[in-house]
C-alpha positions in Angstrom: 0.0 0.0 0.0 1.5 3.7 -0.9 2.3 5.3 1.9 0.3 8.7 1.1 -3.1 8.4 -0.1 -4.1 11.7 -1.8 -6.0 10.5 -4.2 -9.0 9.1 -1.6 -8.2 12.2 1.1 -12.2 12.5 0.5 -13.2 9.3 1.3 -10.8 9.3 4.1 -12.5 12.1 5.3 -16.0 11.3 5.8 -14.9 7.8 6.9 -13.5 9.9 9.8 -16.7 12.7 10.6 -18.7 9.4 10.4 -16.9 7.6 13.0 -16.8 10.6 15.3 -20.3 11.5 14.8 -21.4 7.8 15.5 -19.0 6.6 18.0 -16.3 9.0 19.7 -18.8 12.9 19.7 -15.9 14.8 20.8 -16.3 17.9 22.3 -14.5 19.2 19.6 -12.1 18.2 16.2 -9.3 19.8 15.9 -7.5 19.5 12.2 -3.9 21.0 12.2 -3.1 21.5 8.0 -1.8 20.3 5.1 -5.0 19.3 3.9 -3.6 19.8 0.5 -0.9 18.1 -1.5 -0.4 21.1 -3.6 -1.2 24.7 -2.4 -0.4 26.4 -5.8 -2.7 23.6 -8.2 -5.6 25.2 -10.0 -7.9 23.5 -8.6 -6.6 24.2 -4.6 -9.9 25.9 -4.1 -11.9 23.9 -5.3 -10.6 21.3 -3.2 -10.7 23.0 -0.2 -14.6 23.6 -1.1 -15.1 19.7 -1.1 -13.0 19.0 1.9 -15.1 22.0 3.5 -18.2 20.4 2.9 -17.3 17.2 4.5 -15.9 18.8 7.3 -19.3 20.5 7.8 -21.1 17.5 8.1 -19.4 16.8 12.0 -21.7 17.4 14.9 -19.0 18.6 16.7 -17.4 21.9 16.6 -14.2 22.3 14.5 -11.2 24.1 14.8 -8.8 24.2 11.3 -5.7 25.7 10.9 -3.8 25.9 7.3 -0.4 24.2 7.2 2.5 24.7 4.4 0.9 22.4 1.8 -2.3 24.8 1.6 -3.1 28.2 0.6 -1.8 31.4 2.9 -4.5 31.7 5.2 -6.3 34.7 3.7 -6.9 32.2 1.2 -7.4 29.4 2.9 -9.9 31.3 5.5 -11.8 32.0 2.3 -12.9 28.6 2.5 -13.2 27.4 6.0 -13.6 29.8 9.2 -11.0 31.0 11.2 -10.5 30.3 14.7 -10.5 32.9 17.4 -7.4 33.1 18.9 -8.4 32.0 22.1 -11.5 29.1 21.3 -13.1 27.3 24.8 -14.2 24.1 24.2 -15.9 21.8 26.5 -14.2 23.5 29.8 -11.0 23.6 27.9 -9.1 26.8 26.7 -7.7 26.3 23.2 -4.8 28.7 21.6 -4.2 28.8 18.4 -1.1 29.7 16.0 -0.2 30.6 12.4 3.3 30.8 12.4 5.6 32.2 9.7 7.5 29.3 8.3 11.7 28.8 8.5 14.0 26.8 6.1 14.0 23.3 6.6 10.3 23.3 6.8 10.5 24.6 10.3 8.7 27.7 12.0 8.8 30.8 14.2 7.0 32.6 16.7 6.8 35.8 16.7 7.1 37.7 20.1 3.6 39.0 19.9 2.5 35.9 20.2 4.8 34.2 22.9 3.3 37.0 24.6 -0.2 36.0 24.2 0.8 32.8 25.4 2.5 34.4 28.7 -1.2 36.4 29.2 -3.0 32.9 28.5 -3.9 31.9 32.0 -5.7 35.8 32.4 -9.2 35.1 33.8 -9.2 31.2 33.0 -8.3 28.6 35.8 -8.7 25.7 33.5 -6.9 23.1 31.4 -4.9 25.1 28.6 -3.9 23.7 25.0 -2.0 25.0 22.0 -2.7 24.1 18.5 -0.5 24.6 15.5 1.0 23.3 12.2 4.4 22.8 12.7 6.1 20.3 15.1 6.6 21.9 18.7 8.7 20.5 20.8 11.6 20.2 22.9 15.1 20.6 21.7 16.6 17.7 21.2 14.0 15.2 20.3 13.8 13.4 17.7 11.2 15.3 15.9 12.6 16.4 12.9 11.0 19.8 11.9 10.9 22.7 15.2 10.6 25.9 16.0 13.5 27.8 15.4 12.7 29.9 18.2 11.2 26.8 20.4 12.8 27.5 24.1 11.0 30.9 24.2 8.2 29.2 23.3 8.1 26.5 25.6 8.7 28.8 29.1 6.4 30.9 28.1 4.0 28.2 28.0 5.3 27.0 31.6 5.1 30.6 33.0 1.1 30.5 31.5 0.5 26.9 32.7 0.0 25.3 29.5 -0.5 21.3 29.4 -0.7 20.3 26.0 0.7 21.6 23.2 -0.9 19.7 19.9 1.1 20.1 16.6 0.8 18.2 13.1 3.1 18.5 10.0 4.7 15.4 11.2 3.2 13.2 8.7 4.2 10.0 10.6 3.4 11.5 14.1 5.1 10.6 17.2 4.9 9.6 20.9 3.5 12.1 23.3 6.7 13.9 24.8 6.5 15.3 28.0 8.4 17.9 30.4 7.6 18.8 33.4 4.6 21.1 32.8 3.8 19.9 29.2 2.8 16.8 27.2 3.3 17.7 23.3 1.6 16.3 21.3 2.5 15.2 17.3 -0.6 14.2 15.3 0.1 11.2 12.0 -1.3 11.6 8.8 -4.7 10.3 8.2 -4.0 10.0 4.6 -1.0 7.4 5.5 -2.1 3.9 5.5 -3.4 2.4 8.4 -5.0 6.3 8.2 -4.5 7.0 11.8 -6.0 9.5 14.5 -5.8 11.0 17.8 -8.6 10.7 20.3 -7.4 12.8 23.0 -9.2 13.1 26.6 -8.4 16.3 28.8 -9.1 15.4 32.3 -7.9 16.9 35.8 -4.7 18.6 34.1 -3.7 15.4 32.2 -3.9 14.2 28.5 -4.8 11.1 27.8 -3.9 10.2 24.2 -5.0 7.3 22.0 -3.4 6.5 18.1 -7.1 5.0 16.6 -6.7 4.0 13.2 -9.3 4.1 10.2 -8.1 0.7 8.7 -8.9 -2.2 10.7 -6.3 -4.5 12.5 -5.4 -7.3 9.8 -5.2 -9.4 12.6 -8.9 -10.1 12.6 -9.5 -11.1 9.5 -12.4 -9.5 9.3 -14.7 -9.8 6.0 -17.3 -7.7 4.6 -20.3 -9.6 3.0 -22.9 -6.9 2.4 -21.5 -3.9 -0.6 -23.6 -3.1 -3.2 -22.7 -2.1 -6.4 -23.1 0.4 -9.2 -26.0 -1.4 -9.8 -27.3 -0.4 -6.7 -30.5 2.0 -7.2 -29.6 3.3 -3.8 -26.1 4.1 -4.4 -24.0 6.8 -3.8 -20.4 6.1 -5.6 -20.1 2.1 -5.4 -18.4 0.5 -8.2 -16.4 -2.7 -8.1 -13.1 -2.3 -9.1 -12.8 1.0 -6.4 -14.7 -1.3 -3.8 -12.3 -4.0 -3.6 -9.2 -1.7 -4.0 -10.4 0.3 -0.9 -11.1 -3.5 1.2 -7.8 -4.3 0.9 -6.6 -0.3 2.1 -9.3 -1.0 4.7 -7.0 -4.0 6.6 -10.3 -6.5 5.4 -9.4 -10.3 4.6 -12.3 -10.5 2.1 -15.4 -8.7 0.5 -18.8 -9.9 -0.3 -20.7 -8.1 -2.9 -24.9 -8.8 -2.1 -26.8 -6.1 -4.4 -30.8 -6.2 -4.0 -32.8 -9.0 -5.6 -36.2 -6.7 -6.3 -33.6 -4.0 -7.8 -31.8 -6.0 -10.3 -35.4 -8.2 -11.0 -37.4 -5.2 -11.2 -37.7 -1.7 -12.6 -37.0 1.2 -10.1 -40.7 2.4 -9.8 -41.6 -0.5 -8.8 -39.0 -1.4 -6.4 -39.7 1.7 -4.7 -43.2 1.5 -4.4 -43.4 -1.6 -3.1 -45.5 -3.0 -6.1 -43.1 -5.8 -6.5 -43.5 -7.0 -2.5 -47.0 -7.3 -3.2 -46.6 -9.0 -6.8 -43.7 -11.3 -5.8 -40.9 -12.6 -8.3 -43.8 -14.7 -10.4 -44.2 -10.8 -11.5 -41.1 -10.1 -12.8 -40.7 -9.2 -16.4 -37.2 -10.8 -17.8 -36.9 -8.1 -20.2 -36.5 -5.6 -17.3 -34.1 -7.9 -15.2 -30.8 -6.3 -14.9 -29.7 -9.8 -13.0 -27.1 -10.5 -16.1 -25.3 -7.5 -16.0 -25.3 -8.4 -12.1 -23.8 -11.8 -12.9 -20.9 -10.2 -15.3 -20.2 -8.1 -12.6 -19.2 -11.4 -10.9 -17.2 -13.3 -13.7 -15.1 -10.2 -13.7 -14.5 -10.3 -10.3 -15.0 -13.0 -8.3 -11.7 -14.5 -6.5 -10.7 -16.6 -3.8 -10.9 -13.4 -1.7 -14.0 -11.7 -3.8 -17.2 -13.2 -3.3 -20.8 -12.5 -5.2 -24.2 -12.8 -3.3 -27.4 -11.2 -3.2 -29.4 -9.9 -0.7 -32.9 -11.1 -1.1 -35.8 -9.0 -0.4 -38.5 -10.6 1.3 -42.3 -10.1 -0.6 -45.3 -9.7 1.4 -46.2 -13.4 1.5 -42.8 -14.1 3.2 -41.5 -15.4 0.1 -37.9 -14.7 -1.7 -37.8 -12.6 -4.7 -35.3 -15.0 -6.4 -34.9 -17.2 -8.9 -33.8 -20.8 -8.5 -31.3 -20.5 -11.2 -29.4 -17.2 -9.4 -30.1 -19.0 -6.2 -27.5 -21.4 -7.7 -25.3 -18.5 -8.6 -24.7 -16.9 -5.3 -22.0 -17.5 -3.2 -24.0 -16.6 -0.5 -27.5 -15.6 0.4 -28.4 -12.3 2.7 -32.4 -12.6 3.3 -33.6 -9.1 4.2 -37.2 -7.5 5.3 -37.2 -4.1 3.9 -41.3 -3.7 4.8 -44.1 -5.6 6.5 -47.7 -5.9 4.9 -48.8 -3.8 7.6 -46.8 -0.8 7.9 -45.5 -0.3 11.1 -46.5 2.9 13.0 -44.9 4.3 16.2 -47.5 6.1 16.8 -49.9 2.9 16.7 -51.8 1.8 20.4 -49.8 -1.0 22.4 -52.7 -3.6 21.5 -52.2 -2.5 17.3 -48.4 -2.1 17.5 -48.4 -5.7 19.3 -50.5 -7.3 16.7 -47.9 -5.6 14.2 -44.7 -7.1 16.1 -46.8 -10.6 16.2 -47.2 -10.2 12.1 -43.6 -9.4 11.8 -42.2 -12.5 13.7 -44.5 -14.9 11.7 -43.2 -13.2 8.4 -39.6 -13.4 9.2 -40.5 -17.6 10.1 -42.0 -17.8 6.8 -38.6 -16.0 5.0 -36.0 -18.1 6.5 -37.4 -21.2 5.8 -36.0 -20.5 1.9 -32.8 -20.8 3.5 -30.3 -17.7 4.1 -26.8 -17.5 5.3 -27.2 -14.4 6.7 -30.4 -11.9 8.2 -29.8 -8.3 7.0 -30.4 -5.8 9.7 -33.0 -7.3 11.9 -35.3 -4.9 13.0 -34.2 -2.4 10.8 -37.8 -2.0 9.7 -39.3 -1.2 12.5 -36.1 1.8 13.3 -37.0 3.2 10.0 -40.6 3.3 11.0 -39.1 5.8 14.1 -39.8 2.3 16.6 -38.1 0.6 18.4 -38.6 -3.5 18.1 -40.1 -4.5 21.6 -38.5 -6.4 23.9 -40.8 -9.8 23.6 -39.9 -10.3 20.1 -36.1 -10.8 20.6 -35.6 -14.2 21.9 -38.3 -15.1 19.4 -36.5 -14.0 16.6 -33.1 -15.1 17.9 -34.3 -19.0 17.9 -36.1 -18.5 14.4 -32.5 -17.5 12.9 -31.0 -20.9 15.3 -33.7 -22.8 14.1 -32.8 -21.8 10.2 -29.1 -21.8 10.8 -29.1 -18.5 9.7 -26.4 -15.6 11.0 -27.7 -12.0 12.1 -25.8 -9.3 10.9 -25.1 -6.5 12.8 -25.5 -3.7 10.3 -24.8 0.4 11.3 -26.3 1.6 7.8 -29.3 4.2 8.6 -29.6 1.8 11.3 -28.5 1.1 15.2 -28.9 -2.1 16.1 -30.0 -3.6 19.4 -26.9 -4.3 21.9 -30.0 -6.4 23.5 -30.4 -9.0 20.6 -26.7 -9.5 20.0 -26.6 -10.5 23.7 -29.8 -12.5 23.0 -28.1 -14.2 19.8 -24.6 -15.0 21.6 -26.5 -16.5 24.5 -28.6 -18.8 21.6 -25.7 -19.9 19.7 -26.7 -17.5 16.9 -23.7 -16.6 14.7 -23.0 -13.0 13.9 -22.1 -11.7 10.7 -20.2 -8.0 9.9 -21.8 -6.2 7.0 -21.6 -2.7 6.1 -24.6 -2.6 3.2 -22.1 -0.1 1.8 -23.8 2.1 -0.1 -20.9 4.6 -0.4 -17.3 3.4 -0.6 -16.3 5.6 2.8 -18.3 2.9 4.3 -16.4 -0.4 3.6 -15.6 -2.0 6.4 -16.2 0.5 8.6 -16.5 -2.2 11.3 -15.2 0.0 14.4 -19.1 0.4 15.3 -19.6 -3.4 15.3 -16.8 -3.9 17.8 -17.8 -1.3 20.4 -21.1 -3.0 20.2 -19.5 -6.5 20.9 -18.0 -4.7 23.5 -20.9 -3.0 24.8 -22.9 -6.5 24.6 -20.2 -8.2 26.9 -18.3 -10.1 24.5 -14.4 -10.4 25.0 -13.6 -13.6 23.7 -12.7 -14.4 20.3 -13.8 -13.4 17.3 -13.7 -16.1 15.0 -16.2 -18.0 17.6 -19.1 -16.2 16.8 -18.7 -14.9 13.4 -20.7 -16.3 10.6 -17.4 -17.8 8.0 -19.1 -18.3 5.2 
């Protein structure tokens, strides 16, 4: 793997604003430069437009500060806002520095602001951090880039109390180096594979800081049975070739295509109306079946480590809307209820919502008895109905997918799934399977969710026990 991926910065990106929006919500993100390869291309701007955009999509406040591979910063604060000089974020007082760069890609401060770092402390009796671009640190490390002008620096940030100093530039980052009143701080690359970040916790005067990584750990040998494709109706920017390029960045051991049965059988009208639920597969006119195209797909692609299944939608009769010859075709078989006959309605009384729980458990006994490796995200329907599946219908459904010999997937996609029922399944002997119905390539095996829930379900053994293996 290259060791600098530019060329999916992007996807990197969102990957990282989704996983802090779902699973760390920090208090706030700090991003320390060089979000650019090139700060004098044509299309800088532009760039920094599309990075902006994903950046605005974190729940979290954000704090950005150019480095030397962007724009100066009346250009780059064109773009994205500029910090105050003195930001307070979550009972922490944040400084931050644009410092005047030095030959040998180092930096300087000027002596206005040392100063504002000896008046830092004014008014504020809490935890104190500086933030900028270039490496800060000690002389005498074995940091490679400095300030040229660093000592200064640093006892003015003694005098004023300072405990963390957080730098980037550094593209390989470093191990927290501490003095006596200081820890500081060198942030890695996410654009360097295994695209790494910081999660750092600010507690009682002290920094705790963790090196989280966007790829997972190869160690698992973790595989990914539910992408889609660009077949997909539903998707964003899935295509094949990209999609198994990124597993592999992605530390995964294996992928598992599984596009939609009623999309590749049916027209898109009628897959999104429901109209083919209701008419079942009998319905399906060949000369609207994209299936062939589906199975190309698969001749191209399918490997040792490249596998091609389908997920099966489930018709109102509890029937599969496949085809005995695909059936035969499929390296493996994800059954999924995407809607009940009768739509479920949060707002419904206990006795009707009940009766609609009752009709969902018989419909789902129906479905796997046509046989499924797998059970896309159980219960998904009723969280996309704004309800939550009740309690009494969770051992139920855990010995209907034992019964079947049928895995549950745990499956984060517009979806959170029940810690509940995965404690349910690994009491049952129900296998687990890791999918992340990618509909967007950001999202390939973005399995960090699906651990913290093992985690939060009680499970510490391992993982190979109670994953589905295909």
């Amino acid at each position: 793997i290259p060791a600098r991926r530019s060329e999916i910065a992007s996807i990197l990106l969102l990957r990282a604003v989704r996983r802090l929006n779902r699973l760390e919500r920090p208090d706030v993100v700090v991003i320390l430069g060089d979000l650019l390869d090139l700060k004098d291309s044509a299309d800088a701007e532009e760039r920094l437009v599309e990075l902006r955009s994903i950046v605005d999509v974190l729940e979290s406040p954000v704090i950005v500060l150019p480095g030397n591979h962007d724009p100066d910063p009346d250009r780059f604060y064109r773009v994205f806002r500029r910090p105050r000089p003195i930001e307070e974020h979550g009972g922490v007082r944040f400084l931050t520095f644009i410092d005047p760069e030095e030959p040998g890609y180092n930096a300087r401060r000027s002596e206005s602001d040392i100063a504002r770092l000896r008046k830092a402390r004014s008014g504020f009796d809490g935890m104190i951090v500086a933030l900028q671009h270039v490496c800060l640190t000690p002389p005498h490390t074995e940091i490679p880039y400095n300030y040229v002008n660093a000592q200064p620096i640093i006892d003015a940030m003694k005098a004023a109390g300072v405990a963390v100093s957080v730098s980037g530039h550094y593209h390989a980052g470093a191990a927290p180096i501490r003095n006596e009143t200081t820890t500081f701080v060198h942030a890695p690359a996410l654009c360097e594979h295994p695209f790494p970040y910081l999660l750092m916790t600010f507690t009682g005067g002290d920094a705790r800081v963790e090196r989280r990584r966007l790829a997972m750990p190869e160690n698992l040998h973790l595989t990914d049975r539910h992408l889609h494709t660009e077949l997909a109706y539903c998707g964003e920017n899935m295509e094949v070739t990209r999609a198994v390029s990124l597993a592999w960045d992605f530390g995964l051991a294996g992928v598992g295509f599984s596009e939609h049965s009623g999309q590749l059988y049916f027209p898109r009208e009628r897959y999104w109306n429901r109209d083919c639920l209701t008419t079942g597969i009998g319905d399906a006119d060949a000369a609207e079946s994209r299936m062939r195209r589906y199975h190309a797909l698969a001749r191209r692609y399918r490997s040792d480590r490249v596998a091609f299944g389908l997920e099966v939608d489930c018709d109102f009769s509890g029937a599969p809307l496949l085809r005995n010859g695909d059936r035969d075709f499929a390296d493996h078989l994800i059954g999924a209820i995407h809607a009940t006959p009768s739509p479920i309605d949060a707002q419904a009384s206990p006795a009707d919502f009940a009766r609609t729980a009752s009709e969902y458990l018989a419909l789902l006994e129906r479905f796997l008895g046509s046989g499924f490796d797998v059970l896309a995200h159980p219960f998904r329907v009723f969280r996309r109905s704004g309800a939550e599946p009740p309690p009494e219908i969770l051992r139920p459904a855990a010995r209907l997918l034992r019964r079947a010999g049928t895995a549950a997937e745990i499956n984060f996609h517009t979806n959170t799934p029940s810690v509940e029922f995965v404690r349910i399944c690994l009491e049952e002997g129900v296998k687990l399977s890791f999918g992340s119905d990618a509909h967007n390539l950001y999202e390939i095996g973005e399995f960090a969710p699906h651990l913290d829930l093992l985690a939060r379900a009680s499970f510490d053994g391992d993982l190979s026990d109670v994953l589905y293996a295909g």
